[in-house]
C-alpha positions as CSV (number, residue, x, y, z in Angstrom):
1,X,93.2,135.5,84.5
2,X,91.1,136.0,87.5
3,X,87.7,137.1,87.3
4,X,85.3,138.9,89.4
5,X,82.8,136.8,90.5
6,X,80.2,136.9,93.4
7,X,80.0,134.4,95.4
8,X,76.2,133.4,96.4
9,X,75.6,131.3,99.7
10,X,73.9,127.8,98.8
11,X,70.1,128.0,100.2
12,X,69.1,125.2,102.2
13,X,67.5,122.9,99.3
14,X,71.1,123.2,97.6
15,X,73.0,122.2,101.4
16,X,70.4,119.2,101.3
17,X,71.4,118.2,97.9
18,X,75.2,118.5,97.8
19,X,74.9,116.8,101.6
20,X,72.9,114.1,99.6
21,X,75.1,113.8,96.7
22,X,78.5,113.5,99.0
23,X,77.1,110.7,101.2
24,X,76.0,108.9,98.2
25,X,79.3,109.4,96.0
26,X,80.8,107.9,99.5
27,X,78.8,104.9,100.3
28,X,78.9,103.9,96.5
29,X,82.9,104.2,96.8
30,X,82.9,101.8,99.9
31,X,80.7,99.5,98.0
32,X,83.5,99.7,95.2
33,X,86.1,99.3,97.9
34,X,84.9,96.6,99.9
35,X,84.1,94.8,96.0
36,X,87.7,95.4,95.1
37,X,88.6,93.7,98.9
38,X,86.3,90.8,98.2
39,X,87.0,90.0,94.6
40,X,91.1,89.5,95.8
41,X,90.4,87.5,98.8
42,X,88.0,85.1,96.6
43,X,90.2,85.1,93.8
44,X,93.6,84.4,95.7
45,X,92.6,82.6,98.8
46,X,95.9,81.0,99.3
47,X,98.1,83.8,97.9
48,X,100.5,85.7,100.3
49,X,99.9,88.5,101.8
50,X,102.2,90.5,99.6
51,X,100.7,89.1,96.3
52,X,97.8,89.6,97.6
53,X,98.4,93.3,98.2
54,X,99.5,93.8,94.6
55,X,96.4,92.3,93.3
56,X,94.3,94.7,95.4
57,X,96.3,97.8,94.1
58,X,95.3,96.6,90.4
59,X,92.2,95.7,91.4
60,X,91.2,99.0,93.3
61,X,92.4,100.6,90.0
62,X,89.0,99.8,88.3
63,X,85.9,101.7,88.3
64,X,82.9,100.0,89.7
65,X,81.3,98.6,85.9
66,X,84.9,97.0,85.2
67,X,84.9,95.5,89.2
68,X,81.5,94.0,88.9
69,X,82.1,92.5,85.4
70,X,85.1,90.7,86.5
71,X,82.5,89.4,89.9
72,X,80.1,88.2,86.6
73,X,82.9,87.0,84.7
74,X,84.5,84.7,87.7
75,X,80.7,83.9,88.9
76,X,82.2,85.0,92.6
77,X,78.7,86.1,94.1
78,X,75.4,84.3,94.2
79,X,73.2,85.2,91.7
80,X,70.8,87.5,93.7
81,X,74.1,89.7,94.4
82,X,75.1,89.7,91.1
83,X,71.8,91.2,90.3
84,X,71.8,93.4,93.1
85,X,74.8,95.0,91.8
86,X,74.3,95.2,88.3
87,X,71.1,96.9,89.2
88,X,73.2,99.1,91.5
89,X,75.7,100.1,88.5
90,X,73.2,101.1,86.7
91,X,71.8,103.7,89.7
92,X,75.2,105.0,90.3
93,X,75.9,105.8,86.6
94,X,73.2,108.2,86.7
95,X,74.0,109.5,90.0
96,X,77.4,109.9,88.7
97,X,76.8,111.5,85.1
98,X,73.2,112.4,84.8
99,X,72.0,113.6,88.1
100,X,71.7,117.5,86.2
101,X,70.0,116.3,83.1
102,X,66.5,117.4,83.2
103,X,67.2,119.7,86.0
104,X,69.4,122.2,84.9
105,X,66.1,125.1,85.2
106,X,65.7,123.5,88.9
107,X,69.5,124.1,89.5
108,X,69.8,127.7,88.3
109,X,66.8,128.6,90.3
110,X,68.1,127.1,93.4
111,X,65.5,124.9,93.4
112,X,66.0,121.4,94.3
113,X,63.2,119.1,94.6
114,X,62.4,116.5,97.1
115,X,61.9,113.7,94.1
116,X,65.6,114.0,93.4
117,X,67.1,114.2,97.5
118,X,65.0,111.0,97.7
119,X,66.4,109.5,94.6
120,X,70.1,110.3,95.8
121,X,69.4,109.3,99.0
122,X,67.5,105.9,98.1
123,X,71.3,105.4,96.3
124,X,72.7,106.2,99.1
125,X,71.0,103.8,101.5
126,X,70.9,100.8,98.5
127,X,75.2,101.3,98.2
128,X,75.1,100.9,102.6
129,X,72.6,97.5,102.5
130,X,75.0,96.4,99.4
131,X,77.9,96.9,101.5
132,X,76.7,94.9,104.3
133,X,75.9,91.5,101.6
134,X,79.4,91.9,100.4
135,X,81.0,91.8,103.6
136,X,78.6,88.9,104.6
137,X,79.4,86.8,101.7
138,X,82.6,87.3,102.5
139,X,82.8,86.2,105.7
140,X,80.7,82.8,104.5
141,X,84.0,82.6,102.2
142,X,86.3,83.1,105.3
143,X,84.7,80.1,107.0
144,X,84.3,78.3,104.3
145,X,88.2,78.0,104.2
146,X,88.3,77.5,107.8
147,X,88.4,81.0,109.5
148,X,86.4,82.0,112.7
149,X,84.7,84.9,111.5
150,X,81.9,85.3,114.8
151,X,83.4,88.4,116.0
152,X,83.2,89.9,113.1
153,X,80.2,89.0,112.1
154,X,78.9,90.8,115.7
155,X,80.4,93.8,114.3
156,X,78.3,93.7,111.1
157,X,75.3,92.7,112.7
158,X,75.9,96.3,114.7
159,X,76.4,98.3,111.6
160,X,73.2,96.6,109.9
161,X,71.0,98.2,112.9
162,X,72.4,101.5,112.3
163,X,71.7,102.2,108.5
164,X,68.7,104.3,108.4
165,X,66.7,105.4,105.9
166,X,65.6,109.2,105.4
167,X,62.9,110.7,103.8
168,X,62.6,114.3,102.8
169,X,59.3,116.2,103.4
């Protein structure tokens, strides 16, 4: 059954906040990708490529909590990591299932505060700095069983001067 229903432009506060939410939900899924990529190199260093491939595909099948216990379980990441993305979990669940609660009045008004975009966005910018560590202590792993990893490590060093942080006024 179709309904009639009217369409209403978002305002710019609602853009902002949708533009905020995406990049987050983004950056937090390449922090789950490149944990998925890291937790299957360290965990089958001298597998094939093939096996390793399968291992990925399960791996990539779990959501972020279930990726970052199995990182606790097999102690793969220095402890400060660990940390860092425990802490991380724990910002993403709420970016992920509560972000509305409390703001529901906010929402149906159009009205999105600055308090939240910087709260999204402080996500947002914590998932691209967590990114960079795991793809850091992963290339300490790659030379630690013997790879040249320099140009790579250029390339990272690049990406690190471009994440920026934002603030909304």
């Amino acid at each position: 059954m179709k309904e009639n229903i009217m369409k209403i432009p978002s305002n710019d506060n609602e853009i902002s906040f949708y533009t905020s939410l995406g990049e987050s939900l983004i950056k937090t899924q390449v922090v789950e990708q490149s944990l998925s990529h890291s937790i299957t190199l360290k965990m089958n260093p001298n597998e094939t490529k093939e096996r390793a491939d399968e291992f990925l595909k399960r791996q990539q099948r779990y959501t972020l909590g279930r990726a970052i216990k199995i990182a606790n379980e097999e102690n793969l990441y220095n402890i400060s990591l660990q940390e860092e993305l425990n802490a991380f979990l724990v910002q993403r669940n709420w970016l992920v299932h509560n972000v509305i609660i409390g703001n529901e009045e906010d929402f149906n008004a159009g009205v999105i505060k600055n308090e939240l975009l910087d709260k999204i966005d402080s996500i947002s910018d914590k998932a691209a700095v967590i990114h960079l560590k795991i793809e850091y202590d992963l290339l300490d792993f790659c030379e630690s069983q013997g790879q040249d990893m320099s140009k790579f490590r250029a390339v990272l060093k690049l990406q690190e001067q471009g994440i920026r942080v934002r603030k909304h006024s």
